[in-house]
OpenMM code with the backbone's topology and positions (N, CA, C; nanometers):
from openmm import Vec3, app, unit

residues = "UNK UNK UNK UNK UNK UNK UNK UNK UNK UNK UNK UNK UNK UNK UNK UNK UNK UNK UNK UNK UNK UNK UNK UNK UNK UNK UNK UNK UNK UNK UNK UNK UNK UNK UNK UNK UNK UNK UNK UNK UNK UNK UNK UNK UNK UNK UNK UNK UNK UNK UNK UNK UNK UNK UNK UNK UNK UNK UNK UNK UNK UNK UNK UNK UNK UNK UNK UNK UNK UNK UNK UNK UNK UNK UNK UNK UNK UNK UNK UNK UNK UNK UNK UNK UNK UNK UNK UNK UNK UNK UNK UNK UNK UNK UNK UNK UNK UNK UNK UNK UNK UNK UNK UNK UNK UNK UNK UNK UNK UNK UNK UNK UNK UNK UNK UNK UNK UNK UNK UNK UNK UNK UNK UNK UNK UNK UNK UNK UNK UNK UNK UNK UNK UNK UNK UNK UNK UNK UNK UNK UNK UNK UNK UNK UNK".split()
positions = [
    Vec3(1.4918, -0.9280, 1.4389),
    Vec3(1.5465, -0.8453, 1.3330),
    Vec3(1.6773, -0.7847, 1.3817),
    Vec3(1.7574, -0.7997, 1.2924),
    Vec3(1.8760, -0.7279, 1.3168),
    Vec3(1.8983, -0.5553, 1.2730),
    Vec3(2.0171, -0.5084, 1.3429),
    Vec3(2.0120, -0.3638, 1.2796),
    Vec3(2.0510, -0.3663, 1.0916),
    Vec3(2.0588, -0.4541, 1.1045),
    Vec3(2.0676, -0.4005, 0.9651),
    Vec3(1.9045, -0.4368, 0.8368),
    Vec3(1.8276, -0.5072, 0.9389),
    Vec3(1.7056, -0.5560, 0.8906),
    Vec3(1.6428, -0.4902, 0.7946),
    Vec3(1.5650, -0.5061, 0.7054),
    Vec3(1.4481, -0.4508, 0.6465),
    Vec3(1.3481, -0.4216, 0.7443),
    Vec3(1.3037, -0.2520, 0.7702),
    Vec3(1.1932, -0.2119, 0.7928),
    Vec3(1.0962, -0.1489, 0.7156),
    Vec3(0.9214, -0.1931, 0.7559),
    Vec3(0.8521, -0.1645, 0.6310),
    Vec3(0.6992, -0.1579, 0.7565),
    Vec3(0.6203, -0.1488, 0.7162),
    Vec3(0.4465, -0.1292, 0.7779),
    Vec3(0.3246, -0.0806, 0.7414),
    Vec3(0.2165, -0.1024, 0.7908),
    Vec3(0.1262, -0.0334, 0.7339),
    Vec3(0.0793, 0.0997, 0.8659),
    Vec3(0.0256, 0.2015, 0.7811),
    Vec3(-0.0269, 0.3239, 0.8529),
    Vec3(-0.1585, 0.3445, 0.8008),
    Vec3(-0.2436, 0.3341, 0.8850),
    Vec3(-0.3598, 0.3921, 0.8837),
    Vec3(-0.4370, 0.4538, 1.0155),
    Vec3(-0.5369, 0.4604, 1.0358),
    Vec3(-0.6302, 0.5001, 1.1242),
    Vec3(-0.7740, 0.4730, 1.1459),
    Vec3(-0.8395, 0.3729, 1.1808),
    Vec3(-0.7281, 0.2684, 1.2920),
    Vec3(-0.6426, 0.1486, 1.2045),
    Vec3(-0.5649, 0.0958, 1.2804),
    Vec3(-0.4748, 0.0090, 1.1632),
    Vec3(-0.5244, -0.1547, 1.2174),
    Vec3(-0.6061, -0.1404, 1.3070),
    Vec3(-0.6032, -0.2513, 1.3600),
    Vec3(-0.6565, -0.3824, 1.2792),
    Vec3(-0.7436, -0.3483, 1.1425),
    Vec3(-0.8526, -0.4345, 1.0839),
    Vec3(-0.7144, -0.4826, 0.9771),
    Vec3(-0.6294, -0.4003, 0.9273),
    Vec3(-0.5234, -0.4381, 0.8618),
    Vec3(-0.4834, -0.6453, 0.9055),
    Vec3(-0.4638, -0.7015, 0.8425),
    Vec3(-0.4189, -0.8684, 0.8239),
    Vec3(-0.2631, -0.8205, 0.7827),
    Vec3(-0.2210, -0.6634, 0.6924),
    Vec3(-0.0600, -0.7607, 0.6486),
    Vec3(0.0018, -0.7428, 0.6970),
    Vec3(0.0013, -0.7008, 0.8301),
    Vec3(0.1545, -0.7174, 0.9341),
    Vec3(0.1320, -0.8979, 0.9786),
    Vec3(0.0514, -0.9764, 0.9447),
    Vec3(0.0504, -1.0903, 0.9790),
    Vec3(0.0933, -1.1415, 0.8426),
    Vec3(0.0161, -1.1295, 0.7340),
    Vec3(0.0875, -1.2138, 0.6231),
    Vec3(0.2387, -1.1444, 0.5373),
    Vec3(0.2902, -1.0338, 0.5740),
    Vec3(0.4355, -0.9888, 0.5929),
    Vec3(0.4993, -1.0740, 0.6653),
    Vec3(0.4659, -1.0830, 0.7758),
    Vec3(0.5762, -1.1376, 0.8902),
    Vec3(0.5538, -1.2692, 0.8699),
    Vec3(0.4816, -1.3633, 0.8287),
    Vec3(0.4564, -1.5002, 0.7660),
    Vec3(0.5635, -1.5261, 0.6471),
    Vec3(0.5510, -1.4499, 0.5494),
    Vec3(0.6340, -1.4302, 0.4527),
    Vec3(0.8032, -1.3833, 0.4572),
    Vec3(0.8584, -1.3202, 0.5376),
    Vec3(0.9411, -1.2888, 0.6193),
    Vec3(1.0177, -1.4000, 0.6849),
    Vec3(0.9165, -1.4445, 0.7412),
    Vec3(0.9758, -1.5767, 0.8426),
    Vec3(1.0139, -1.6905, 0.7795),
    Vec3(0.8728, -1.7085, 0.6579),
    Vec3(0.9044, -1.8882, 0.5595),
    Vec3(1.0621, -1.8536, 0.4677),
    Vec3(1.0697, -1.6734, 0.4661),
    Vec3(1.1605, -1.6786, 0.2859),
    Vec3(1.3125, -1.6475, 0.4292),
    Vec3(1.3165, -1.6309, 0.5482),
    Vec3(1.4101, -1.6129, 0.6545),
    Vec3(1.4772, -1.4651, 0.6149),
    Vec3(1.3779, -1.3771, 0.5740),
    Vec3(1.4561, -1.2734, 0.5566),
    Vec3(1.4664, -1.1674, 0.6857),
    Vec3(1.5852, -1.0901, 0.6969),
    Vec3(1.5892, -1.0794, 0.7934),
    Vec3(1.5406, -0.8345, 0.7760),
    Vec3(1.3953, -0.8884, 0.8657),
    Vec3(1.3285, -0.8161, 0.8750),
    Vec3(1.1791, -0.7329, 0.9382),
    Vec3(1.1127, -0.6582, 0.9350),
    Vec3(1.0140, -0.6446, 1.0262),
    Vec3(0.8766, -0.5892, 0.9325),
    Vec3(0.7551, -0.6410, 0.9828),
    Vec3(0.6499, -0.5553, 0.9291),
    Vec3(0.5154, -0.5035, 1.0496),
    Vec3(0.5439, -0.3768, 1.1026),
    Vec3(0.4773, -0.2947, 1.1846),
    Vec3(0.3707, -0.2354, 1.1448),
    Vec3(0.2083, -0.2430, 1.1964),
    Vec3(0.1208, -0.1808, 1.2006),
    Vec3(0.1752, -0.0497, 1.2607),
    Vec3(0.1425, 0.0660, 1.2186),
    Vec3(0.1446, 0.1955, 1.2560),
    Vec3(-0.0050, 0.2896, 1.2922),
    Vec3(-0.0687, 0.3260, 1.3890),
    Vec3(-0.1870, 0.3864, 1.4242),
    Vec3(-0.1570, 0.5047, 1.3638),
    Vec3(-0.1948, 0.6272, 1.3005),
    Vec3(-0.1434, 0.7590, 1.2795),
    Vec3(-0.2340, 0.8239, 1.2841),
    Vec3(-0.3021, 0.9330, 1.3553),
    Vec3(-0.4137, 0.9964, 1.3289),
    Vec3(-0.3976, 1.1263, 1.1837),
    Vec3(-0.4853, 1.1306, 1.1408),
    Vec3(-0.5199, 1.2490, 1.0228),
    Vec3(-0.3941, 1.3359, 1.0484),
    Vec3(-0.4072, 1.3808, 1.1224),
    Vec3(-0.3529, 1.4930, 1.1418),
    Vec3(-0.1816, 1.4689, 1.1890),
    Vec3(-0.1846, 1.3783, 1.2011),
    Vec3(-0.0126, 1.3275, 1.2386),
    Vec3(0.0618, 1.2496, 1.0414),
    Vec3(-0.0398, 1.2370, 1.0073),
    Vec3(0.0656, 1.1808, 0.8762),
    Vec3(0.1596, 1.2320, 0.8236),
    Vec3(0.1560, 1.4095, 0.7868),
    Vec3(0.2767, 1.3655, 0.7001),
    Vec3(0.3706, 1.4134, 0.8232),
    Vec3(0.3781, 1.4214, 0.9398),
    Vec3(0.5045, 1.4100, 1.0211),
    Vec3(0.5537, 1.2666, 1.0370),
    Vec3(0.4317, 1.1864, 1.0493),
    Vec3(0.4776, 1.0452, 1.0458),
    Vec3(0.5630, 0.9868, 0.9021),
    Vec3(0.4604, 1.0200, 0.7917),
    Vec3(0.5370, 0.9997, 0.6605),
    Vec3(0.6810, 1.0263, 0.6393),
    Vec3(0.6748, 1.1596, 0.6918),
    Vec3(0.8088, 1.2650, 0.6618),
    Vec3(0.9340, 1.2057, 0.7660),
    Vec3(0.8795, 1.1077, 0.9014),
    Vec3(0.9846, 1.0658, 0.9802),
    Vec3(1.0503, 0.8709, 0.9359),
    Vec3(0.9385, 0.8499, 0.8458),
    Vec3(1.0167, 0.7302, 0.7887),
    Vec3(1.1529, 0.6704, 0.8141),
    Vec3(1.2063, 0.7683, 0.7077),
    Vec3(1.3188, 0.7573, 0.6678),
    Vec3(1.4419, 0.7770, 0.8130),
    Vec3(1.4322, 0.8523, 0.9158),
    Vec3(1.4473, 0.8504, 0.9524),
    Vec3(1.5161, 0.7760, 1.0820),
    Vec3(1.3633, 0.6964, 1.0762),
    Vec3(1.3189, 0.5972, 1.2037),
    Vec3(1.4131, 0.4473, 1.0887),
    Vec3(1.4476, 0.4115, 0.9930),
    Vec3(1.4927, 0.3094, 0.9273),
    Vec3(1.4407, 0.2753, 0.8234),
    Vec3(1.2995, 0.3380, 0.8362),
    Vec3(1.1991, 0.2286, 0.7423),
    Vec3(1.2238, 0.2239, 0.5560),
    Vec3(1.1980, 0.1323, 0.5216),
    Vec3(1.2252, 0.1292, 0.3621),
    Vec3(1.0826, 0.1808, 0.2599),
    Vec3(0.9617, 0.1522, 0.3734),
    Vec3(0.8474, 0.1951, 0.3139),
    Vec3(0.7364, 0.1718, 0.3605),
    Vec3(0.6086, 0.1951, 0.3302),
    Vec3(0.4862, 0.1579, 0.3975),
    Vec3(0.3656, 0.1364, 0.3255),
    Vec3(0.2794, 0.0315, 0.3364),
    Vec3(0.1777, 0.0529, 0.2785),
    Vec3(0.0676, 0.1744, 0.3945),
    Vec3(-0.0002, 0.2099, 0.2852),
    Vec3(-0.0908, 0.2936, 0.3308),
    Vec3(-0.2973, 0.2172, 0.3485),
    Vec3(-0.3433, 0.2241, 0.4447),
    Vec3(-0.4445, 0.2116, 0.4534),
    Vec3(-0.5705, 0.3585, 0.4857),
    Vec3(-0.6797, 0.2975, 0.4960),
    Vec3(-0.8129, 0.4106, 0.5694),
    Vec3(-0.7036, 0.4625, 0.6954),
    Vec3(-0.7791, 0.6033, 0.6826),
    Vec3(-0.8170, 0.7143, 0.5983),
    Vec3(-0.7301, 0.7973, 0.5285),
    Vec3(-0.5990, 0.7160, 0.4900),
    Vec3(-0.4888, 0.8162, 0.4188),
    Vec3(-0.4738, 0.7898, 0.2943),
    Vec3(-0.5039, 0.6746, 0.1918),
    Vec3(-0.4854, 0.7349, 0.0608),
    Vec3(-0.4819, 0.7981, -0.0038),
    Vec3(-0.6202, 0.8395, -0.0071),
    Vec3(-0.5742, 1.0029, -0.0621),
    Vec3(-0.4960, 1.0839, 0.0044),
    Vec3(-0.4976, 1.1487, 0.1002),
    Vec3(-0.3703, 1.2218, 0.1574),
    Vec3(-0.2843, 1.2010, 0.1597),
    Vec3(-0.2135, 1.0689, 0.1570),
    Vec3(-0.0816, 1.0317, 0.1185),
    Vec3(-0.0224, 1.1036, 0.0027),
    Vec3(-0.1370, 1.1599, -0.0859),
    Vec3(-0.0642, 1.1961, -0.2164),
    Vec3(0.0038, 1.3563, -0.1978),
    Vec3(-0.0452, 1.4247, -0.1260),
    Vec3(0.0137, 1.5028, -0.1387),
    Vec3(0.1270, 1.5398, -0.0033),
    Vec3(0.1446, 1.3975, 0.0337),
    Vec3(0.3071, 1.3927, 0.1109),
    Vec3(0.4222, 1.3471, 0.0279),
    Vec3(0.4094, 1.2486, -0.0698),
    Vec3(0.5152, 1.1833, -0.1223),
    Vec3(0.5326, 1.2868, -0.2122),
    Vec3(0.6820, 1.3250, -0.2155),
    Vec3(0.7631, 1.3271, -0.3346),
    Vec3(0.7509, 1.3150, -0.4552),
    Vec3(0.6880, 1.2027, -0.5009),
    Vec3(0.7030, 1.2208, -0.6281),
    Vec3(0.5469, 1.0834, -0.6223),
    Vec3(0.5213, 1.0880, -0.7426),
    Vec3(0.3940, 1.0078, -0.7345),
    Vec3(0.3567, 0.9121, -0.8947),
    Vec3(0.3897, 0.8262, -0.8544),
    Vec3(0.3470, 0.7153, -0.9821),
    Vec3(0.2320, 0.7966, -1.0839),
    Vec3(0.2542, 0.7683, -1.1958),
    Vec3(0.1273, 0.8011, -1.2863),
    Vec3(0.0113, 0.7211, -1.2640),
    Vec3(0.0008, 0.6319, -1.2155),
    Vec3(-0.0688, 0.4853, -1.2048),
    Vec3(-0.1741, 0.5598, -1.0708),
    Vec3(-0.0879, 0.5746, -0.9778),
    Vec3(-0.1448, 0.6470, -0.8514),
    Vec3(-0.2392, 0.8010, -0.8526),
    Vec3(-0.1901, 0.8620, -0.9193),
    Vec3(-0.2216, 1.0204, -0.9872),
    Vec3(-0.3672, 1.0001, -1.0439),
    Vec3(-0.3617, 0.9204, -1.1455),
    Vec3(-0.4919, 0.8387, -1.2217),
    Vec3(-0.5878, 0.7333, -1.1658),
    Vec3(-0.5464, 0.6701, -1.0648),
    Vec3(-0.6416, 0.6556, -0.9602),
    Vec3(-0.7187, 0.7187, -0.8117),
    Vec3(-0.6282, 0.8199, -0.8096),
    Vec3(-0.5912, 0.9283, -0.6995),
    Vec3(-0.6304, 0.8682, -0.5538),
    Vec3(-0.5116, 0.7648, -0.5594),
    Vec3(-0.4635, 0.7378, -0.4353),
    Vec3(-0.3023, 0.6710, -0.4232),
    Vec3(-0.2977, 0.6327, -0.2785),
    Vec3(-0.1775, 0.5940, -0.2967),
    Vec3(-0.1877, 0.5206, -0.1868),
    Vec3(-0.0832, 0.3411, -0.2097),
    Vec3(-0.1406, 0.2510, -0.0830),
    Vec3(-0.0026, 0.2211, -0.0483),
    Vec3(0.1037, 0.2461, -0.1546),
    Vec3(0.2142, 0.2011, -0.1078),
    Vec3(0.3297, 0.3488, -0.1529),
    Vec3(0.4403, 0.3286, -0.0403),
    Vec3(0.5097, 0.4650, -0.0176),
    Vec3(0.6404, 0.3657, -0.0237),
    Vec3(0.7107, 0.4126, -0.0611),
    Vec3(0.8849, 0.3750, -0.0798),
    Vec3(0.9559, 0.4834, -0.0447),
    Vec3(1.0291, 0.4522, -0.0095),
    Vec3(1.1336, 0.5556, 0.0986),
    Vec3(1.3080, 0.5309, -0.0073),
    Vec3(1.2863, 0.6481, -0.0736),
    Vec3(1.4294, 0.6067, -0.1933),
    Vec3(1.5751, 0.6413, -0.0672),
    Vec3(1.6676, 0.6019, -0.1359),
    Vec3(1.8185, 0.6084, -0.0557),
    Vec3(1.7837, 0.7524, -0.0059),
    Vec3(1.7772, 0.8605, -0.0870),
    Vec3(1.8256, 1.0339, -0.0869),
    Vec3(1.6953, 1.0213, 0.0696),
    Vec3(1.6021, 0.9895, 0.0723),
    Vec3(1.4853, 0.9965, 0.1932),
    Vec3(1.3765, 1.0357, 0.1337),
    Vec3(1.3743, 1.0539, 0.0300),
    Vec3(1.2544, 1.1049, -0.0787),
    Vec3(1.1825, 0.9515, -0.0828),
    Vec3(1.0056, 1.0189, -0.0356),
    Vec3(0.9363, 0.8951, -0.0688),
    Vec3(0.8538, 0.8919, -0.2281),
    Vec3(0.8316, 0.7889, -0.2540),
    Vec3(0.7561, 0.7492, -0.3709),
    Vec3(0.6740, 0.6800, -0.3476),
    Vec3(0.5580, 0.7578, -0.3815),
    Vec3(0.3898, 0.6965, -0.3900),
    Vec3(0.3293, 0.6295, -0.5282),
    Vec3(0.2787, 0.5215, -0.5007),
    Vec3(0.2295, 0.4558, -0.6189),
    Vec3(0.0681, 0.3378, -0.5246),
    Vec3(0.0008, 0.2673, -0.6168),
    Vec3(-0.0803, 0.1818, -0.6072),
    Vec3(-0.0684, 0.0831, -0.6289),
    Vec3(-0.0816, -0.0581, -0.5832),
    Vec3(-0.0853, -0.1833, -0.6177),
    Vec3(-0.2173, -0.2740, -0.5849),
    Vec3(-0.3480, -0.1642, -0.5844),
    Vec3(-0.4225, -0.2686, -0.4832),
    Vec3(-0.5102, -0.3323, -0.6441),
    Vec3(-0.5437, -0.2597, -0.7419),
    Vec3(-0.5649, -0.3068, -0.8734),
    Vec3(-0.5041, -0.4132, -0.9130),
    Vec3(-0.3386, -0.4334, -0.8843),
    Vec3(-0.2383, -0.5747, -0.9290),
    Vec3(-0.3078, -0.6434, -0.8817),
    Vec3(-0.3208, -0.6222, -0.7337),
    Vec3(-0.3845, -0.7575, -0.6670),
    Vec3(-0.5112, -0.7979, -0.6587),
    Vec3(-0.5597, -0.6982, -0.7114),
    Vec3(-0.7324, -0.7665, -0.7367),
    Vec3(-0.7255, -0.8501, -0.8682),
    Vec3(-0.6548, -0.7769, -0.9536),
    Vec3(-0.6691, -0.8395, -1.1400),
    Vec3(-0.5827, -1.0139, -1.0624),
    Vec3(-0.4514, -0.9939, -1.0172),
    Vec3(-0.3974, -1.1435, -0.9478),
    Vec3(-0.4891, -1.2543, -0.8680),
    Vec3(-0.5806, -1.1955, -0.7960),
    Vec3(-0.6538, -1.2667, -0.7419),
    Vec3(-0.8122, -1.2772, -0.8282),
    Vec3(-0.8154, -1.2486, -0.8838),
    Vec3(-0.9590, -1.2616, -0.9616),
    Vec3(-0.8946, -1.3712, -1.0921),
    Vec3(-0.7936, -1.3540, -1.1399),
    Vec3(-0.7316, -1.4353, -1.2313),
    Vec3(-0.7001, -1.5849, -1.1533),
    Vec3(-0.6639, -1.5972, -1.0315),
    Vec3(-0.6394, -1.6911, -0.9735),
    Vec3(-0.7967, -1.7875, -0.9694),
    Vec3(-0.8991, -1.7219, -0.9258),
    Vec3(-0.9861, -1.7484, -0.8821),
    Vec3(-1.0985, -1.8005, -1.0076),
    Vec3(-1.0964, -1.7112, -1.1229),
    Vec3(-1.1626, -1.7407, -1.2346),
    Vec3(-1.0882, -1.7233, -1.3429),
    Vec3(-0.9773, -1.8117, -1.3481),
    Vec3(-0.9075, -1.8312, -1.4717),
    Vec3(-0.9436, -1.7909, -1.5732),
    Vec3(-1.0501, -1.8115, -1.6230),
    Vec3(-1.1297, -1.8174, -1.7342),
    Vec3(-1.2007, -1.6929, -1.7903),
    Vec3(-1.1760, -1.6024, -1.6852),
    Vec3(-1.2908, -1.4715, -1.6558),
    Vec3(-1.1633, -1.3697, -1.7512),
    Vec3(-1.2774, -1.2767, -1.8557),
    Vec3(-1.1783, -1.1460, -1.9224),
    Vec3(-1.3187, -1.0354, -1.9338),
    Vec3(-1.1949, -0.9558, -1.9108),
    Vec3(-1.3023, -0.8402, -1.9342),
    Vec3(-1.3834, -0.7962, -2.0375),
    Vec3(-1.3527, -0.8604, -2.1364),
    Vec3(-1.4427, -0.8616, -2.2859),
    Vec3(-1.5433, -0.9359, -2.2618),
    Vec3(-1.5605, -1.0188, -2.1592),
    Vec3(-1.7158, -1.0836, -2.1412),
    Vec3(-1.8293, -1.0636, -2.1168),
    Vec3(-1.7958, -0.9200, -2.0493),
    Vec3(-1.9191, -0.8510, -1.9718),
    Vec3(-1.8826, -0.7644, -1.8986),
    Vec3(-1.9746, -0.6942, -1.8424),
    Vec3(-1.9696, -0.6036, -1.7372),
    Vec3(-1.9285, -0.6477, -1.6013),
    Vec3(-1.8698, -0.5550, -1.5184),
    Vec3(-1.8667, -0.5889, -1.3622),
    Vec3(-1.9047, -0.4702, -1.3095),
    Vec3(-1.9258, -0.5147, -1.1949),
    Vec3(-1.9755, -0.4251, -1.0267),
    Vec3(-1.8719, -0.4035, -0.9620),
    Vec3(-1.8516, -0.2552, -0.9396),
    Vec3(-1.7429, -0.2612, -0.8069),
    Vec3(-1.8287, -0.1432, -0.7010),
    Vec3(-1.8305, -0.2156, -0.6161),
    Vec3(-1.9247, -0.1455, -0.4826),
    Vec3(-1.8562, -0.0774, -0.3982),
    Vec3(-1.8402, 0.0558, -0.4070),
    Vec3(-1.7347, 0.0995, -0.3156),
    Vec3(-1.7064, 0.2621, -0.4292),
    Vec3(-1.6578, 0.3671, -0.3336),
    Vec3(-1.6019, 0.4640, -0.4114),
    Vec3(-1.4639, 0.5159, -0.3926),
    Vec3(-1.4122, 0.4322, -0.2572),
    Vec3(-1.2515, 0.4819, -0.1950),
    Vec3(-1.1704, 0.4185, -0.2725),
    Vec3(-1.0165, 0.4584, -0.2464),
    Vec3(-0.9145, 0.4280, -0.2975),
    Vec3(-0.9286, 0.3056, -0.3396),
    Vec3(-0.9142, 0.1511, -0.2963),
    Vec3(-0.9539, 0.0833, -0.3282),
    Vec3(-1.0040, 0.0583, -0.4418),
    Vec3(-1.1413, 0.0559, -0.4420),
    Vec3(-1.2770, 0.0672, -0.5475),
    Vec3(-1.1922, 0.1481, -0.6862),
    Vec3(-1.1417, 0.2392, -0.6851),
    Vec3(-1.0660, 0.3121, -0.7829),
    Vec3(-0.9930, 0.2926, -0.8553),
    Vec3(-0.9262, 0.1569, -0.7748),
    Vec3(-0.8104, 0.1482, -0.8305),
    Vec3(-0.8343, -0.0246, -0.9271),
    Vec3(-0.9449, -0.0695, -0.8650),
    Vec3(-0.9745, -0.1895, -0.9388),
    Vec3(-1.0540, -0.1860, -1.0248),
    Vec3(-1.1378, -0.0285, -1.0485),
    Vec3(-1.1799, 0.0166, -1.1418),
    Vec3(-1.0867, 0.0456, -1.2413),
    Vec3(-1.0020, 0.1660, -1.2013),
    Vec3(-0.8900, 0.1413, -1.3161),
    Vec3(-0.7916, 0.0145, -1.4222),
    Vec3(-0.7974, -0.0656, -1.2903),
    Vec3(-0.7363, -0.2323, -1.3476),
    Vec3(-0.8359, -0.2355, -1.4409),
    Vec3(-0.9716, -0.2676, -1.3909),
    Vec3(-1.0492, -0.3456, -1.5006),
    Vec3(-1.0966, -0.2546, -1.6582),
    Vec3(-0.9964, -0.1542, -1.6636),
    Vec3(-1.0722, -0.0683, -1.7814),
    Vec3(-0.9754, -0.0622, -1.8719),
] * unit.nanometer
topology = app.Topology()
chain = topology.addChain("A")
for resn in residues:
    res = topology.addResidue(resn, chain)
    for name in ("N", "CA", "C"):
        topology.addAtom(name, app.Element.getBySymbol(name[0]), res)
């Protein structure tokens, strides 16, 4: 990566079970963009100094993992309606001014991958199960309603 690269990562605690600093940097590498995607460890109690040093350190943004979604929300700046109504937040954007913006995408990608998977499948067909009560679970609850 060059200095002028895109920086971006995920933060959680522990971050280690996280896969998308591998399928980032896969993606990164096939599209040759020139850039980085860093796992970040942060304990509870270090986020929003970590959050708050983003901008700082280069970064353009971060997804958020366990155990900060919810707490993420009340670091960012300003906060998607989408996020507010699921009450979490997985992804953080770091605007020009250094002000971050919190929002959710993990609902896109469940409704994307469930559509991929069962073309055929709508929610007028029936009921579903979602097993789980964290951010996550919340937010693919919200998709599916």
């Amino acid at each position: 990566m060059t200095a002028k690269g895109r920086l971006a990562g995920v933060i959680g605690w522990p971050v280690g079970h996280s896969r998308s600093p591998q399928l980032h940097g896969h993606w990164l590498a096939r599209y040759r963009i020139d850039g980085a995607y860093v796992p970040m460890a942060v304990a509870p109690e270090r986020l929003e100094a970590a959050l708050r040093g983003l901008a700082a350190l280069g970064f353009r943004g971060c997804n958020v993992t366990v155990p900060h979604k919810e707490a993420a929300m009340a670091v960012v700046d300003e906060l998607d309606p989408l996020a507010r109504r699921i009450a979490a937040v997985n992804t953080i954007v770091v605007r020009e001014d250094g002000r971050l913006f919190g929002t959710n995408t993990d609902g896109f990608g469940f409704l994307a991958n469930l559509q991929a998977g069962a073309p055929n499948w709508s929610a007028g067909r029936g009921p579903a199960v979602v097993i789980g009560a964290g951010g996550a679970a919340r937010a693919v609850i919200v998709a599916l309603v």
